[in-house]
Every structure is written in structure tokens, then in C-alpha cells.
C-alpha positions in Angstrom: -5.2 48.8 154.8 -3.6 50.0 151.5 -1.1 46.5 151.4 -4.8 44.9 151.4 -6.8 46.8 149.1 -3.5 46.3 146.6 -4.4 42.6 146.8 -7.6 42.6 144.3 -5.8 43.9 141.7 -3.1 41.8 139.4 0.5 42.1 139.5 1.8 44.1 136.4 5.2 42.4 134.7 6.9 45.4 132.1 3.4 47.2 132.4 0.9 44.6 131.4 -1.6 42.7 134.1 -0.9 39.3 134.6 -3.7 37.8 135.4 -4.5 34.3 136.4 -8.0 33.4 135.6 -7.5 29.8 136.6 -6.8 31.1 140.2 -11.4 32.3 140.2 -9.9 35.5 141.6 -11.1 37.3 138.6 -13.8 37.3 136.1 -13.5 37.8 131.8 -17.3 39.2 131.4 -17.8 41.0 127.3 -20.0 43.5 126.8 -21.5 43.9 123.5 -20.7 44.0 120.5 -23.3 46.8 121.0 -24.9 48.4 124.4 -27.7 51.1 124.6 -25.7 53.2 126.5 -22.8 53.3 123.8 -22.7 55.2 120.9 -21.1 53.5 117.7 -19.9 49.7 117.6 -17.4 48.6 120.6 -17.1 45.7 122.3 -15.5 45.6 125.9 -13.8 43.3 127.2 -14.0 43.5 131.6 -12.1 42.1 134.1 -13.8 41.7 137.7 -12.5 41.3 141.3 -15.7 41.4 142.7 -17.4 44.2 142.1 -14.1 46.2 141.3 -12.9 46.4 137.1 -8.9 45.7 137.7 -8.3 45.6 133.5 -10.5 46.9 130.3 -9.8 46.3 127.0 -11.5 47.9 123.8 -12.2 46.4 120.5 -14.0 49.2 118.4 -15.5 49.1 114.7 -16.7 45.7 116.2 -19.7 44.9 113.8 -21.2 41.7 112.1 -24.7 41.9 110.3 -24.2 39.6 107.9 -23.6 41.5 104.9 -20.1 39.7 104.6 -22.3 36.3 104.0 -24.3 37.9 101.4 -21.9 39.2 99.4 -20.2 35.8 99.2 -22.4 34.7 96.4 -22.4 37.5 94.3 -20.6 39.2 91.8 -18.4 42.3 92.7 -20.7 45.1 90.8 -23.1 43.3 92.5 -22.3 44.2 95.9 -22.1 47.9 95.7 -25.9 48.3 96.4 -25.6 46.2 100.0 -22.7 48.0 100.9 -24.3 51.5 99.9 -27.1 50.2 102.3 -25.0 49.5 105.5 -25.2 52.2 107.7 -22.3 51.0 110.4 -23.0 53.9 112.9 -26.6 53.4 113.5 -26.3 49.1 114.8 
């Protein structure tokens, strides 16, 4: 039983999960940049075997408004009153 239930989950090569997407034994699924149940900005990045998460990894800080777009056309003094405005904890 354990020899089978070691089967969903990748082999690991130096500690890192190799895993073959290719092979539709696993699943890549992101979630966010933000979720409700979250606090802060992270993005996650899941993979499945079924129903079972065999390897998570976490971007954080992960946040795009757009205030990079409107600061392109402006001067620099200009932008301190956007970037005063940004409030990156509250998405």
C-alpha cells in the first residue's frame, strides 16, 4: 500500500521534484496573483495529482496595478504623488 501511495508523487533528483508534465500525471494550476482568503500579494503556483498537491511554490510581493504604465510618461518629481497613492497591502 505505501509502494503505491509513493507513486503520485514525483521522484526527487539532489532534493528538487522532477516532474514531467508532458507525462498528464500532474497538473501546473496558479492561484492569484491575489485570493480572498490571503492576506497581502502572493501568487501560488500548485502542482496536482489528482486531488493531492505533490509541489508548491510561492512568488510573494506579486502585484501589478498599472502604476508602472503611468509613470512611464512622466517626469520623475512627477511620480512621487502616484507612488504616495499605492497602498500595496490592501490589493
Amino acid at each position: 500500500m505505501k509502494n503505491r501511495d509513493r507513486e503520485k508523487f514525483p521522484n526527487v533528483v539532489n532534493g528538487i521534484p522532477v516532474i514531467d508534465l508532458d507525462s498528464q500525471k500532474f497538473l501546473k494550476v496558479w492561484q492569484g496573483p491575489q485570493h480572498p482568503g490571503v492576506t497581502g500579494n502572493i501568487s501560488l503556483e500548485v502542482t496536482l495529482s489528482g486531488d493531492e498537491v505533490v509541489d508548491l511554490k510561492t512568488h510573494v510581493g506579486y502585484l501589478h496595478r498599472g502604476f508602472e504604465k503611468l509613470m512611464e510618461r512622466r517626469k520623475y518629481l512627477q511620480c512621487f504623488t502616484i507612488v504616495c497613492r499605492i497602498c500595496v497591502p490592501e490589493p
